[in-house]
KESEPA-650838 format. One line per field, with one value per residue (C-alpha): residue in three letters; residue number from 1; z, x, y. Coordinates in nm, 3 decimals, padded with zeros to 5 digits, m for minus. Example, Ala and Ser with C-alpha at 12.3 -4.5 7.8 and 13.67 -1.06 7.14 Angstrom:
! KESEPA-650838
residu	(ALA | SER) $
num	(1 | 2) $
w	(00.780 | 00.714) $
u	(01.230 | 01.367) $
v	(m00.450 | m00.106) $
! end
This chain:
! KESEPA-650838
residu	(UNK | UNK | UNK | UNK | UNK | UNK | UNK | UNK | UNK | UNK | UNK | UNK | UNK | UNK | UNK | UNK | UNK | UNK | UNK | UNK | UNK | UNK | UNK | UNK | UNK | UNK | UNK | UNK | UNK | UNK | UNK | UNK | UNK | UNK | UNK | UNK | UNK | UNK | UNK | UNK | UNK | UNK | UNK | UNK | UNK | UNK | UNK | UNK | UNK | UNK | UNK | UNK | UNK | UNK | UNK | UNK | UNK | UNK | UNK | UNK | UNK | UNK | UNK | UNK | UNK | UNK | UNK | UNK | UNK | UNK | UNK | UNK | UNK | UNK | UNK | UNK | UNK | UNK | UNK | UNK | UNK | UNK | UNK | UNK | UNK | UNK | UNK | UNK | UNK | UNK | UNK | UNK | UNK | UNK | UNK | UNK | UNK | UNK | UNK | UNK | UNK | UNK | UNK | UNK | UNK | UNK | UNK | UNK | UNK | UNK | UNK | UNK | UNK | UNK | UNK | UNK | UNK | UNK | UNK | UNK | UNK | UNK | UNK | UNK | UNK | UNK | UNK | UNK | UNK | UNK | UNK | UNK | UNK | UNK | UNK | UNK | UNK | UNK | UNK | UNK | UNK | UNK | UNK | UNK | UNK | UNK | UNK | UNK | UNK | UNK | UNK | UNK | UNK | UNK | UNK | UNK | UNK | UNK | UNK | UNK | UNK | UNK | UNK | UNK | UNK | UNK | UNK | UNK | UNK | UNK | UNK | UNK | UNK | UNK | UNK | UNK | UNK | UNK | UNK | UNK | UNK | UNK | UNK | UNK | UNK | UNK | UNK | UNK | UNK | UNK | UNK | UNK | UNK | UNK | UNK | UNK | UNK | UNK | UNK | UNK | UNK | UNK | UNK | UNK | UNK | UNK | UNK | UNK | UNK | UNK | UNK | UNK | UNK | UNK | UNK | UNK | UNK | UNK | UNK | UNK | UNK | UNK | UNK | UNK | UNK | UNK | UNK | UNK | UNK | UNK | UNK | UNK | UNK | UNK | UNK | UNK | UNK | UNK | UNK | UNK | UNK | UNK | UNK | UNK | UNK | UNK | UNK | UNK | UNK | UNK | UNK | UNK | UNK | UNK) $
num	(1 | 2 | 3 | 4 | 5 | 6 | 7 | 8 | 9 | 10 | 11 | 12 | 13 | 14 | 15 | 16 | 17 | 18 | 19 | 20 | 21 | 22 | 23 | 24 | 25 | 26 | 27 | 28 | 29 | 30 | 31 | 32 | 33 | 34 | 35 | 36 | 37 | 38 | 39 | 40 | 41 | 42 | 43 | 44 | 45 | 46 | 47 | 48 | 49 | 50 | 51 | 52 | 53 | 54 | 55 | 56 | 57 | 58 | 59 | 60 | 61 | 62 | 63 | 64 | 65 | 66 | 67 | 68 | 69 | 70 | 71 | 72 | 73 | 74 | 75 | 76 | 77 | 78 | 79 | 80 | 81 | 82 | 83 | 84 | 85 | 86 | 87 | 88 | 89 | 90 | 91 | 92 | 93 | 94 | 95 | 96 | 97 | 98 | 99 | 100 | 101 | 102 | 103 | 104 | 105 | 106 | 107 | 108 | 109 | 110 | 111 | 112 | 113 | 114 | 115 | 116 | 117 | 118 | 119 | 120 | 121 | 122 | 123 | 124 | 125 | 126 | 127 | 128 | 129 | 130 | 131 | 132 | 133 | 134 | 135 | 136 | 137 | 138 | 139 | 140 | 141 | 142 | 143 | 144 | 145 | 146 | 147 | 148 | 149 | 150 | 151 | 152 | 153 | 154 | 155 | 156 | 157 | 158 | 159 | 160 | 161 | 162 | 163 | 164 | 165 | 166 | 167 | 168 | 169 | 170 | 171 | 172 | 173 | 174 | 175 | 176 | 177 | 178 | 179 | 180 | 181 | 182 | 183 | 184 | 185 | 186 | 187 | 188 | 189 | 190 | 191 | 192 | 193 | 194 | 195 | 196 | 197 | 198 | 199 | 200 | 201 | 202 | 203 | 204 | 205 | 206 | 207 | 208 | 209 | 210 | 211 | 212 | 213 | 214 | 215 | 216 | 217 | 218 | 219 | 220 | 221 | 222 | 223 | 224 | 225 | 226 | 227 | 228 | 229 | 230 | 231 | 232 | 233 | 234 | 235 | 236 | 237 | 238 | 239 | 240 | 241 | 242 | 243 | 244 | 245 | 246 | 247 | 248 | 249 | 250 | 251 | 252 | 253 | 254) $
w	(m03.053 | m02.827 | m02.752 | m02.847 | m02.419 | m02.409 | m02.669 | m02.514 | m02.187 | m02.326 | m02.520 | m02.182 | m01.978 | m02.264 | m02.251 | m01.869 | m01.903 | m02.161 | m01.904 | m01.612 | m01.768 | m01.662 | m01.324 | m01.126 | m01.266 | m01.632 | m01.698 | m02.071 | m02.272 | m02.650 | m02.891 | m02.889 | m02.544 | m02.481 | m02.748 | m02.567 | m02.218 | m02.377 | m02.632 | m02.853 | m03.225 | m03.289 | m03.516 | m03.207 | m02.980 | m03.225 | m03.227 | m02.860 | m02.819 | m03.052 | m02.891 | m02.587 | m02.656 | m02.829 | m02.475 | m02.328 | m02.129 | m02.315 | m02.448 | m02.726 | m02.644 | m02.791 | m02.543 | m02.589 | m02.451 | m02.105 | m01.871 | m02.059 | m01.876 | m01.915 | m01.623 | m01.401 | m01.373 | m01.245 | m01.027 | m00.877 | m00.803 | m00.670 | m00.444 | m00.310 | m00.300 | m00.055 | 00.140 | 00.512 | 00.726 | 00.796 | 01.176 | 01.107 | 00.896 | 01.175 | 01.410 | 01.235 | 01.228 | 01.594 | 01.636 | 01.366 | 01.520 | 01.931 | 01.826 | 01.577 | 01.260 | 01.015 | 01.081 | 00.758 | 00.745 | 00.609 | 00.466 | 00.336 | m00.042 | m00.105 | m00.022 | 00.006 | 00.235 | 00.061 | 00.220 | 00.195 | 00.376 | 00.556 | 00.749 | 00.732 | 01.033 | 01.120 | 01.176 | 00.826 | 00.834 | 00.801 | 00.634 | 00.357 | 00.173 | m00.092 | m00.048 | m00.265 | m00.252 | m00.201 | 00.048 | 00.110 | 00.440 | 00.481 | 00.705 | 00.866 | 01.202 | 01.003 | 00.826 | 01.189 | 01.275 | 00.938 | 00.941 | 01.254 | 01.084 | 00.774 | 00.657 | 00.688 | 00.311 | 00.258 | 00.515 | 00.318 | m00.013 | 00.160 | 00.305 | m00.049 | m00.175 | 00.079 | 00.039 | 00.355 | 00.162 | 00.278 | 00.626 | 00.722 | 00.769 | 01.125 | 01.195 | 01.006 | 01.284 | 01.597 | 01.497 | 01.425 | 01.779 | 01.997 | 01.795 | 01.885 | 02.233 | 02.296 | 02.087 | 01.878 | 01.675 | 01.624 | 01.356 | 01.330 | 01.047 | 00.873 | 00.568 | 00.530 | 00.751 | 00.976 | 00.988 | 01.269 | 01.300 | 01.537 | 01.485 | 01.628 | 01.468 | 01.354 | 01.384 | 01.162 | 01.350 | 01.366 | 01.556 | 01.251 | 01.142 | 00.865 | 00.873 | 01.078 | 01.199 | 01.275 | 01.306 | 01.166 | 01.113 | 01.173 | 01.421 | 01.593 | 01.718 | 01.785 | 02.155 | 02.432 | 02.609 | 02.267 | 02.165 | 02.449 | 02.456 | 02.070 | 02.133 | 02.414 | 02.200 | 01.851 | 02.083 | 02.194 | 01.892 | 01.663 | 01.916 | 01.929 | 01.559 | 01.589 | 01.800 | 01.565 | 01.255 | 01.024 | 00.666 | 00.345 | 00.008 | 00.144 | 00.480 | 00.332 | 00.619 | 00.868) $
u	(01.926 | 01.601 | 01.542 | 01.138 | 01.090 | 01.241 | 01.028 | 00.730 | 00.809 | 00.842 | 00.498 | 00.383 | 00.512 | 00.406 | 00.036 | 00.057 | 00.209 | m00.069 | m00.367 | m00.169 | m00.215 | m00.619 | m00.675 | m00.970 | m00.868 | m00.796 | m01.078 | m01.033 | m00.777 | m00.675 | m00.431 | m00.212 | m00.216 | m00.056 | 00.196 | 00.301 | 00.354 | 00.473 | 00.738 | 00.605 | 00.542 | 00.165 | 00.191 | 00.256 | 00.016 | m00.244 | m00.142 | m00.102 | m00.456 | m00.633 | m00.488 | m00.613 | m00.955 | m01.006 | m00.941 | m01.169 | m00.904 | m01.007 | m01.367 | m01.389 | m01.574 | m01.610 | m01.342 | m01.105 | m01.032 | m01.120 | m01.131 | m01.295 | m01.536 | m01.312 | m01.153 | m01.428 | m01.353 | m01.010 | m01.145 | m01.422 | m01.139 | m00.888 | m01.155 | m01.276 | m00.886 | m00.807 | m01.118 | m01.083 | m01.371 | m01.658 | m01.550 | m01.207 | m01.400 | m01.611 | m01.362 | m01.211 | m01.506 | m01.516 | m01.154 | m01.195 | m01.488 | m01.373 | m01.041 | m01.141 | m00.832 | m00.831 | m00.707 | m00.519 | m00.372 | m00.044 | 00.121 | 00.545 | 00.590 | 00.929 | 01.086 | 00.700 | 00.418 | 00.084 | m00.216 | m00.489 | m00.755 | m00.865 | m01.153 | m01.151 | m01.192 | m01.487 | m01.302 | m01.244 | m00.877 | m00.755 | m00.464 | m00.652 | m00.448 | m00.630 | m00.648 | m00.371 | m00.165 | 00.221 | 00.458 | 00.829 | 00.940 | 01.217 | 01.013 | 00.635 | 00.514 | 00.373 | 00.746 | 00.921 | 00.642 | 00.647 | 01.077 | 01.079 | 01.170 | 01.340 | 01.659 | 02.033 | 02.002 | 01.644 | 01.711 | 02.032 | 01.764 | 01.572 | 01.801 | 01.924 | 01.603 | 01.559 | 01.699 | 01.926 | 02.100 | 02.269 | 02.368 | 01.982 | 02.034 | 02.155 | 01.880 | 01.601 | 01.765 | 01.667 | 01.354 | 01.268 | 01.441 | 01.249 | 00.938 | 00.996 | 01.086 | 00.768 | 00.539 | 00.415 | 00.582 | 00.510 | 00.632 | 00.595 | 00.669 | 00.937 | 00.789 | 00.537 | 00.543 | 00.274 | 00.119 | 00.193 | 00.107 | 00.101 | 00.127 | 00.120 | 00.205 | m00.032 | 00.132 | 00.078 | 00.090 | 00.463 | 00.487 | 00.599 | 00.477 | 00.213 | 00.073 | 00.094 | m00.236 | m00.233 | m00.366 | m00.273 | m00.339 | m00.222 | 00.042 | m00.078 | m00.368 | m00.064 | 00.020 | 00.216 | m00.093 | m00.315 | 00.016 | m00.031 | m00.381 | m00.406 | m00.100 | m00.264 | m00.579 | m00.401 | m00.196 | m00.488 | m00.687 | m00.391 | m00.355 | m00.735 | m00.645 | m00.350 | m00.492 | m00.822 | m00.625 | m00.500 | m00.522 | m00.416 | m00.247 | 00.111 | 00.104 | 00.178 | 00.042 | 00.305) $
v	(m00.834 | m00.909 | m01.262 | m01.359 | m01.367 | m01.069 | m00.895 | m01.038 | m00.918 | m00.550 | m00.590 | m00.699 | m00.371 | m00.166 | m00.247 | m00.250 | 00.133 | 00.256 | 00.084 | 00.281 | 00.637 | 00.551 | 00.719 | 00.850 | 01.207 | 01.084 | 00.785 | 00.822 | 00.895 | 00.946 | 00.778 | 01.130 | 01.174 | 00.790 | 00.803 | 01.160 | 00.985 | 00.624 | 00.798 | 00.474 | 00.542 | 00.553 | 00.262 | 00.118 | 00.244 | 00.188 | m00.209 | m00.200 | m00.034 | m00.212 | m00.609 | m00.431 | m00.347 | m00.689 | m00.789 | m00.628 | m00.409 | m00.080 | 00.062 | 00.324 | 00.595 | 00.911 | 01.066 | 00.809 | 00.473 | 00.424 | 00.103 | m00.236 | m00.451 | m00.682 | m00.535 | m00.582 | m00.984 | m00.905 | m00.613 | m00.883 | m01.070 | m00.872 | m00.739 | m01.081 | m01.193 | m00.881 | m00.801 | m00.822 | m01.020 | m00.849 | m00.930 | m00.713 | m00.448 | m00.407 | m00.382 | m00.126 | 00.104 | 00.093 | 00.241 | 00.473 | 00.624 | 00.586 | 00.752 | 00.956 | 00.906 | 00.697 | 00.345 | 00.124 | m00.203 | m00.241 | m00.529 | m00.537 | m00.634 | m00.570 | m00.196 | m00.134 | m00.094 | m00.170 | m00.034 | m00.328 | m00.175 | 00.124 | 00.322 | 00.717 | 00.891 | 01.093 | 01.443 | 01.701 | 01.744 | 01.374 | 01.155 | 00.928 | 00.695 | 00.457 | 00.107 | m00.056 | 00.272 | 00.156 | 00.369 | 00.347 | 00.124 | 00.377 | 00.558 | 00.584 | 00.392 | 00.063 | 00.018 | m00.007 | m00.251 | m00.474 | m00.452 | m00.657 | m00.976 | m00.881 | m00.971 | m00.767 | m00.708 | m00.620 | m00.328 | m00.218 | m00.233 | 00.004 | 00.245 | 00.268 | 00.417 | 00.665 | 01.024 | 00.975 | 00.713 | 00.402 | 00.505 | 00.511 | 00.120 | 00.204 | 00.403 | 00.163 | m00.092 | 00.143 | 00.204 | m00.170 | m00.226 | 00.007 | m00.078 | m00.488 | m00.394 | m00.157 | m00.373 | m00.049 | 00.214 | 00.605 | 00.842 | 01.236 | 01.407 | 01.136 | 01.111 | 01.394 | 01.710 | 01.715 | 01.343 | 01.121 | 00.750 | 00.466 | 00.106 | m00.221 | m00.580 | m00.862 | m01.184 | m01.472 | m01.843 | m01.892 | m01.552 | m01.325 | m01.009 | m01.042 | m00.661 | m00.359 | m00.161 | 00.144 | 00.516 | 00.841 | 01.193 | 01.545 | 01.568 | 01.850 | 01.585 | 01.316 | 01.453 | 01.233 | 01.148 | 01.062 | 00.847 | 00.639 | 00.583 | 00.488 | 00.239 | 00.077 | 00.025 | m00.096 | m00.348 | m00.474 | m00.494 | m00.637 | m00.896 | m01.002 | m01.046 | m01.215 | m01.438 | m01.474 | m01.597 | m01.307 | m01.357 | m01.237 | m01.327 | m01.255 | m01.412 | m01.762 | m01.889 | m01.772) $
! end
């Protein structure tokens, strides 16, 4: 038998499953179509939907229930909560358009990377990733960056998830090792065949890693010499920042 919490806390994942089916691709969607992705009984659905939209979480239309404005608050918030400073922004820009890829700023949560901001580069074929998009740390130029500091089991965590299983923890630990000892990291190919990436660390004021920036795109454009020349500038830039003050809502004022 469910305790009261522990129904509550199901009620709670439930509604936060049926306002996940709303994407970009899907901005409305019907009462049949959740309970075929939930598995819930309609009764169900049709309580769920209906708390919701007395929320203000979902909107009736004649398509089906899309996003509420009640979503908008949280939105305005989030937004305000993770924006970077028009000084970084700005910043940003510049390197995207001197180097030509895209540039994103990482930050660890967990076995993830979460991407809190980024600038597309100029060029057609590029690597895009959206801002709040979550990657795995088992691989990828920012994770060898943002793994400098963490702990023995956080690493093993990690390695678990990945398809090499747990034996990638000893090579999770050379990567984070050559990364500390060359002050940037590069990847080519680990995680998606043809993209490459480099990254350097922004430190928080006790000297640990609060986010990775870095560059990426296709591999073919990733050569030795390019490599070099976009480490040298990301160093340079994620130490201005450093140095600036660096903040965001997992830093904790490191």
């Amino acid at each position: 038998m469910e305790t009261a919490d522990q129904q509550g806390v199901r009620s709670v994942q439930r509604a936060l499953d049926i306002l996940g089916l709303l994407t970009p691709d899907r901005p409305a969607i019907s009462i049949r179509e959740i309970v075929d992705a939930t598995g819930l009984a309609k009764t169900t659905v049709l309580r769920m939907v209906s708390t919701l939209e007395q929320s203000g979480l979902l909107w009736a239309t004649p398509s089906g229930y899309m996003a509420g404005p009640g979503l908008w608050r949280w939105a305005h918030l989030a937004q305000r909560s993770w924006e970077l400073p028009p000084d970084t922004q700005r910043v940003m820009r510049d390197l995207a358009a001197r180097r030509r890829e895209t540039v994103n700023v990482y930050v660890a949560r967990d076995i993830y990377r979460v991407c809190i901001a980024q600038q597309e580069g100029p060029q057609p074929l590029r690597h895009v990733v959206h801002v709040g998009d979550e990657l795995p740390m088992w691989a990828g130029a920012s994770a060898k960056v943002l793994l400098r500091d963490a702990p023995p089991a956080l690493l093993e965590r990690i390695a678990r998830s990945s398809p090499y299983g747990p034996g990638h923890v000893r090579r999770l630990r050379e990567w984070i090792d050559e990364a500390a000892v060359r002050g940037y990291a590069e990847s080519h190919g680990e995680r998606e065949d043809g993209l490459s990436a480099v990254a350097a660390p922004i430190l928080g004021q006790s000297g640990s890693v609060i986010a990775a920036l870095g560059l990426s795109g296709p591999t073919i454009r990733f050569t030795e010499d390019r490599v070099a020349e976009f480490a040298a500038d990301l160093k340079q830039i994620a130490r201005e920042l450093s140095e600036r003050g660096f903040a965001h809502p997992f830093s904790d004022g490191r």
